[in-house]
Structures are given as C-alpha cells and as structure tokens.
N, C-alpha and C positions, 0 to 999 in steps of 0.2 A: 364056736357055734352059738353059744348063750347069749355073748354078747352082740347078738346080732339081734336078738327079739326084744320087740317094745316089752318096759318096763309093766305094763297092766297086765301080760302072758305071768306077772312071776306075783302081781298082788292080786290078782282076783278081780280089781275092780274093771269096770268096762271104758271101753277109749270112746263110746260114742255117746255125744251131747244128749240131753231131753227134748230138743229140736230134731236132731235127729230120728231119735228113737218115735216123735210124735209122726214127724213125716213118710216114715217106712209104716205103721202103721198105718195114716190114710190112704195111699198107695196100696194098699193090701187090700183095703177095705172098697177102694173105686174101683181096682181089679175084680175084685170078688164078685163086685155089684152088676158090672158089663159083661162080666160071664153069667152071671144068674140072668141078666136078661139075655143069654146068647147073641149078643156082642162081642163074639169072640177077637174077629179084629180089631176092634177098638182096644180091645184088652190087649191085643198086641203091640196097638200102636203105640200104647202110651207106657208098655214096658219097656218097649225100645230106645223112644226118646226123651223119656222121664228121665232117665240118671245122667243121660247124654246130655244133654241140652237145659242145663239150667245156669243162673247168674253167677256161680261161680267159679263153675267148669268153662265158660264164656271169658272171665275175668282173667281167669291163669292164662289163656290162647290169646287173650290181646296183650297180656303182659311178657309173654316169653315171645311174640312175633309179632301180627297186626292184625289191628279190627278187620283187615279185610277177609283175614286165613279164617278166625273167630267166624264170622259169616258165613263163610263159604260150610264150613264143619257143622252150624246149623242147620245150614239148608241140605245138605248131604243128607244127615241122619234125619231131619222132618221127613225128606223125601223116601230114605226110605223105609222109615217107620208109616208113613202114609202106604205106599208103597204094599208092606208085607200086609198091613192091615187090610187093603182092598183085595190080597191076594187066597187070605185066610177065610175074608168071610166079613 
C-alpha cells in the first residue's frame, strides 16, 4: 500500500508549484468577487470551466487523440458551464 503514495505524503513538502498555488488563489479571489456581487452564475460558470478548460488540459487531449476531440471537450464544458451559469442566476 505505501508504495503506491507520492513521495511528498512521507516528506511533508507540497507536490504543487508557486504557479500553482498563485493561480488557485486568484480563482478563489474572482469567485469570491462574483459572489459578493451576487453573480452567482458566473461564479459557477467559471468554476466549472476553469480547471476544465485550460492549455494544458487542451494539450494532453490533442496529444493522446486529436485537436478535433480537444475542441469538441471545449466546447462541451463552455457550453455547459455557460449553461449552469444562466440556469443558477
């Protein structure tokens, strides 16, 4: 079982970049912002397709298949991140 979990579960240290850790912070901080203005849908739209839909999650779907499937997976999750967000408000 042990050796199944990443090495930073046994040193303490953290697996995620200072890019990282910058970015989930702004995110938190544009969410927060669209709910204080009760923009509740927008807070949802861009939770939905924020982790979904970015250049790198794009990159892996063109390289393990084709730009076309990559596209199609965008447009899905805009849609229905657009979608929940006109439905929530």
């Amino acid at each position: 079982m042990a050796e199944n979990l990443p090495a930073a579960s046994f040193t303490g240290r953290s697996r995620f970049s200072p890019r990282t850790i910058i970015s989930i912070l702004l995110l938190v901080g544009l969410v927060a912002g669209l709910i204080g203005y009760k923009a509740h849908g927008a807070a949802l739209a861009v939770l939905i397709a924020g982790p979904a839909i970015n250049l790198a999650s794009l990159l892996v779907i063109v390289r393990q298949s084709h730009w076309k499937v990559a596209l199609l997976v965008a447009a899905a999750v805009w849609t229905t991140a657009v979608a929940a967000g006109f439905l929530i408000g």
